[in-house]
C-alpha positions in Angstrom: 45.7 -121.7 142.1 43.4 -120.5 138.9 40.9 -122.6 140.4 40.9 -120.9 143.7 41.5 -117.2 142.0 38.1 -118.1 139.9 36.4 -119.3 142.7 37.5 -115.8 144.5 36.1 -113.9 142.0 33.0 -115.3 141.7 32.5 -115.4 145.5 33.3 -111.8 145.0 31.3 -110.8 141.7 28.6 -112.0 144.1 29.0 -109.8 147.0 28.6 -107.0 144.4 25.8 -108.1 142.8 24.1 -108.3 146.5 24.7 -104.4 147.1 23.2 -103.7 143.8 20.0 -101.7 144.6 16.5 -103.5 144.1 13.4 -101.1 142.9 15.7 -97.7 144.3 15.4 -98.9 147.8 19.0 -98.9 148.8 20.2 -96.9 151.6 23.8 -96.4 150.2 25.1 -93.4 151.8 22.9 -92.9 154.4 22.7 -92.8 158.2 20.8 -91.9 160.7 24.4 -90.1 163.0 25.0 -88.6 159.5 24.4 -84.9 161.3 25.9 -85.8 164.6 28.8 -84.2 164.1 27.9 -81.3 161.1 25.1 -80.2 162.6 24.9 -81.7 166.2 21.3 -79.5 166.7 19.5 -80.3 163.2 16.8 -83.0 164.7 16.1 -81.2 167.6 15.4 -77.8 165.7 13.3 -79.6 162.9 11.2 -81.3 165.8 11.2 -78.5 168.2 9.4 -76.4 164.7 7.3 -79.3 163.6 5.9 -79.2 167.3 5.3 -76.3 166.9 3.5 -75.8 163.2 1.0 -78.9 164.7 0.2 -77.2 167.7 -1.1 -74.0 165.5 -2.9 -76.5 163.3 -3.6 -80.2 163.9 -4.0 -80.7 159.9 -0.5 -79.8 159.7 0.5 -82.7 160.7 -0.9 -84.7 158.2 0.0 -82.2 155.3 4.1 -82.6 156.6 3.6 -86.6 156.0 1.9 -86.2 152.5 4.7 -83.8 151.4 7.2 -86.6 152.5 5.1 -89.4 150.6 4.3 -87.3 147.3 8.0 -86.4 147.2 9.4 -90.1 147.5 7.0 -91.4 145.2 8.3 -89.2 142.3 11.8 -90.0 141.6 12.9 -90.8 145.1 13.2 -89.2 148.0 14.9 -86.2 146.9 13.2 -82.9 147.8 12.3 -81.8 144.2 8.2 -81.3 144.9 9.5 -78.5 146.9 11.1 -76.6 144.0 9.0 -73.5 141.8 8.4 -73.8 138.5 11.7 -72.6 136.5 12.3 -71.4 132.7 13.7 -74.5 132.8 11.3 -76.6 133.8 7.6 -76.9 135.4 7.9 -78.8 139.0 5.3 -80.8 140.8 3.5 -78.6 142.6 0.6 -77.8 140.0 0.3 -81.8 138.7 -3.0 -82.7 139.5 -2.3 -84.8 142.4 -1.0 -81.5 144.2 -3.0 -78.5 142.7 -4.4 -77.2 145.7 -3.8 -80.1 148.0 -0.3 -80.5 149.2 0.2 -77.8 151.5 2.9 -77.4 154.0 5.4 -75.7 151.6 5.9 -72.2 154.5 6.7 -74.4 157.4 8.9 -76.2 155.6 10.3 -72.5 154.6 10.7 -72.2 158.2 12.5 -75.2 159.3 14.9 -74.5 156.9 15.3 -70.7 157.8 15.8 -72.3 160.9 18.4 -75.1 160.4 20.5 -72.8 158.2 20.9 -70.5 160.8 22.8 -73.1 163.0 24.5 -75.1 159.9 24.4 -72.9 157.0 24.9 -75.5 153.9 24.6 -78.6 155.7 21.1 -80.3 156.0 18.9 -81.1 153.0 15.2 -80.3 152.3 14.8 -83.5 151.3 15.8 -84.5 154.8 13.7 -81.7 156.9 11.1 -83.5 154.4 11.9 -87.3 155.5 12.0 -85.9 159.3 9.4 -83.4 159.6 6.8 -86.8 158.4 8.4 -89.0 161.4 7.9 -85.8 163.9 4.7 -85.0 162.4 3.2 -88.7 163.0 4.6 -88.8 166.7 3.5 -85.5 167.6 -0.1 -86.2 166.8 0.6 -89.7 168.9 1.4 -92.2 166.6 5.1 -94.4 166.0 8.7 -93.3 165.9 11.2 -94.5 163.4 14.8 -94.2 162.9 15.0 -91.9 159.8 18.2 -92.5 157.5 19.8 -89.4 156.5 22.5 -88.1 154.3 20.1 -87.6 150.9 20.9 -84.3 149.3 18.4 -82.3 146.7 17.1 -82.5 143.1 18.5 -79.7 141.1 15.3 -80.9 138.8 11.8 -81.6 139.2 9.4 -83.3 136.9 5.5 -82.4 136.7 4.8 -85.6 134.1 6.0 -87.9 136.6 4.5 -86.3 139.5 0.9 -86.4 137.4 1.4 -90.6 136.7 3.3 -91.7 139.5 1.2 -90.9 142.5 -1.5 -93.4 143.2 -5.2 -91.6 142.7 -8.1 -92.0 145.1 -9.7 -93.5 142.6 -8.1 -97.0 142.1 -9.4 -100.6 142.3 -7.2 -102.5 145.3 -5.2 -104.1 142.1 -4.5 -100.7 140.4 -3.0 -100.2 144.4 -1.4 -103.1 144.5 0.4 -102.6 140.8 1.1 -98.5 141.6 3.2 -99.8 145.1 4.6 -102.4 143.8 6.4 -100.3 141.5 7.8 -98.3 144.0 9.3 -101.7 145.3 6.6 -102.1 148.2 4.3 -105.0 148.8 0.7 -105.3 149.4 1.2 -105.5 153.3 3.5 -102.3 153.0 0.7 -100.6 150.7 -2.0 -101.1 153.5 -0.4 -99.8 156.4 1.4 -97.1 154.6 -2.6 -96.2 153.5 -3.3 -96.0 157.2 -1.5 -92.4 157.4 -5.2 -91.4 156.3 -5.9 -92.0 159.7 -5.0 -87.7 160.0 -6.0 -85.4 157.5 -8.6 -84.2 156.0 -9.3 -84.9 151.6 -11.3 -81.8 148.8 -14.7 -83.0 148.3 -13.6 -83.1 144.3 -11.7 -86.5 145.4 -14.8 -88.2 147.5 -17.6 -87.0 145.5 -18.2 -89.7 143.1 -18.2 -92.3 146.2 -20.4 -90.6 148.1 -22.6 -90.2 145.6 -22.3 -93.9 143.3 -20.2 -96.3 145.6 -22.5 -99.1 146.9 -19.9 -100.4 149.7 -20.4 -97.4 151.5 -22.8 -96.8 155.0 -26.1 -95.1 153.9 -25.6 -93.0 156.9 -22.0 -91.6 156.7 -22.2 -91.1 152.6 -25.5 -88.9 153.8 -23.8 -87.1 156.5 -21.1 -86.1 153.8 -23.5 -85.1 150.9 -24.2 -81.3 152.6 -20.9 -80.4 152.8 -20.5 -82.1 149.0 -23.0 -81.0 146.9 -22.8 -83.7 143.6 -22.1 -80.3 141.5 -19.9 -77.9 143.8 -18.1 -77.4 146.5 -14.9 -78.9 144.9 -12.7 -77.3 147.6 -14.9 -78.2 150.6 -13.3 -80.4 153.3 -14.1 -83.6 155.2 -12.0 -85.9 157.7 -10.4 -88.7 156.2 -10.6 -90.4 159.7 -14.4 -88.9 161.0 -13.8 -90.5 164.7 -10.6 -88.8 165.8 -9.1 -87.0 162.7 -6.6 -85.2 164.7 -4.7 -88.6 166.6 -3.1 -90.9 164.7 -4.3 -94.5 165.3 -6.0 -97.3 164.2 -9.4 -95.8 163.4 -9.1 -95.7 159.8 -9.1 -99.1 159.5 -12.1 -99.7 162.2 -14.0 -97.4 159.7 -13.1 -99.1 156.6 -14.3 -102.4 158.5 -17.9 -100.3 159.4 -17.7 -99.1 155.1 -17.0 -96.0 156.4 -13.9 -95.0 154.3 -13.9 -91.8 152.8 -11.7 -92.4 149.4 -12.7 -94.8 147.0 -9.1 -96.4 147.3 -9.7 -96.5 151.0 -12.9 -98.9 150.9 -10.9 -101.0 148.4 -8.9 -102.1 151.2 -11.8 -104.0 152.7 -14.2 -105.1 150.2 -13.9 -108.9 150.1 -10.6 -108.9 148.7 -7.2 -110.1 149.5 -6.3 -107.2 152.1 -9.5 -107.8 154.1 -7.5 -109.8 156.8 -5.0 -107.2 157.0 -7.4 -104.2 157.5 -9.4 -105.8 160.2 -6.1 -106.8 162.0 -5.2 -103.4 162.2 -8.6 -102.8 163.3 -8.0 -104.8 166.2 -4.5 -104.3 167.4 -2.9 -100.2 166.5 0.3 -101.8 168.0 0.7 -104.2 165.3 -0.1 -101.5 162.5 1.7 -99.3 164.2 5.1 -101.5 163.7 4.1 -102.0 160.4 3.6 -98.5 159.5 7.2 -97.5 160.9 9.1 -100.3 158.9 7.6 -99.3 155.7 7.6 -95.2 156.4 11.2 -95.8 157.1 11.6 -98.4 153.8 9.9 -95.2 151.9 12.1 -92.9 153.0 14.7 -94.7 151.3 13.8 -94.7 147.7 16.2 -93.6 145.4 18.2 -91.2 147.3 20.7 -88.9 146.0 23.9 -89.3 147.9 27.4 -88.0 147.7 28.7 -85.7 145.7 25.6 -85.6 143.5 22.6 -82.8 143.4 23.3 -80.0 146.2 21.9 -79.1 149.5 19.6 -76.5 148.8 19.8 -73.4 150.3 16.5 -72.1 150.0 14.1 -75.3 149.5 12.0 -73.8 146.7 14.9 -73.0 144.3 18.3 -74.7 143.4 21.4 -72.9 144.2 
């Protein structure tokens, strides 16, 4: 009997240690019916708005999707780069990888106005955040994905962590490969998660110096650029992160960074004669196999580090804690 009661509990000691989360990636509490019966109306009325923020402006799109990544990418997926500065702390907004960048803070205002209407209390911003990115993406014609839900929001944000933790436009393909891999993704995930710079448009402070210095760049496109981004101002000045159809997501991001045409530094990296090359130019040949790939890892992403439960709040106005 002892031997069969010890061989019990390591059988079960092992099933434990199996559910035991790996690089915040577990989806412990999550589901994507978690509002079927709370809030019956939530994804409808978060898509039916996001439809409707992309149709007044294309960028939007785009700017909805970096919200979701530069949220998830600081301490999980939890809703806190939404929050205001407090006496209690500074939040995210104003680190230097969001200072006048991330945008999309008022529709996100909305869709919350909106979703509290119908289920006062009930739906997370750092939901309407994971959601609004997967609406945002198929509105502007790229992949679905099943988004888990159930996360509930930060009563804290963090500005230190929002300045190291999100990967720069400046990096080598290693620095890209280390900063994701910290965040529990691989360098397959890292590449087609990069494609979501197929929409959008980037501040000519982020480009300038590889416009102006980067050799693996077309003579042409770094000249067509240079008008728009003087080497000495014009910080704010915008150009397409995808100049052949910035307002569709598809696969032309990576036919550009296959023609040197990428517009970040970090982008080129992806195809100059290192180990992603392959990758990139398979995704420059077939959008339906980067388009599966991007799903799987928006939907991986949108599982970091929730906060489920009884723990943090739902948030009844997205920019302040309860």
């Amino acid at each position: 009997m002892g031997f069969y009661r010890r061989n019990y509990y390591h059988v079960l000691s092992c099933m434990l240690l199996a559910l035991i989360p790996i690089n915040g990636m577990a989806s412990s509490g999550l589901s994507p019916t978690f509002y079927s019966t709370t809030c019956p109306k939530a994804l409808s009325t978060i898509r039916g708005a996001v439809n409707t923020a992309v149709a007044k402006e294309n960028r939007m799109g785009a700017s909805l999707l970096r919200l979701h990544f530069h949220d998830c990418f600081v301490n999980g997926c939890d809703g806190s780069i939404l929050l205001d500065d407090t006496a209690n702390f500074t939040g995210e907004k104003t680190a230097g990888p969001n200072a006048d960048s991330v945008r999309g803070f008022e529709v996100i205002d909305e869709i919350k106005s909106k979703v509290e209407s119908i289920c006062p209390g009930v739906v997370s911003c750092a939901d309407i955040l994971a959601v609004a990115a997967r609406d945002s993406v198929v509105v502007l014609g790229g992949p679905t994905w099943t988004v888990q839900l159930g996360r509930r929001d930060s009563t804290t944000a963090s500005l230190d962590d929002a300045e190291t933790d999100i990967p720069s436009p400046g990096l080598s393909l290693d620095d890209l490969i280390s900063a994701f891999s910290d965040k529990g993704f691989n360098a397959k995930e890292m590449v087609a998660l990069s494609g979501s710079h197929t929409i959008g448009q980037a501040r000519c402070l982020v480009f300038r110096d590889r416009i102006y210095n980067d050799d693996d760049i077309d003579s042409t496109f770094s000249e067509s650029l240079k008008s728009n981004c003087p080497d000495s101002d014009g910080d704010d000045n915008l150009s397409a992160l995808d100049e052949t159809s910035p307002a569709v997501f598809d696969n032309s991001y990576f036919k550009n960074l296959v023609d040197k045409k990428g517009l970040l530094h970090s982008d080129q990296e992806l195809f100059n004669g290192g180990s992603t090359d392959s990758q990139v130019s398979s995704y420059a040949s077939s959008a339906t196999t980067f388009y599966k790939d991007f799903a799987a890892a928006m939907a991986k992403m949108g599982k970091m580090s929730p906060i489920t439960g009884t723990k943090g709040q739902v948030r009844a106005n997205c920019r302040k804690i309860n």
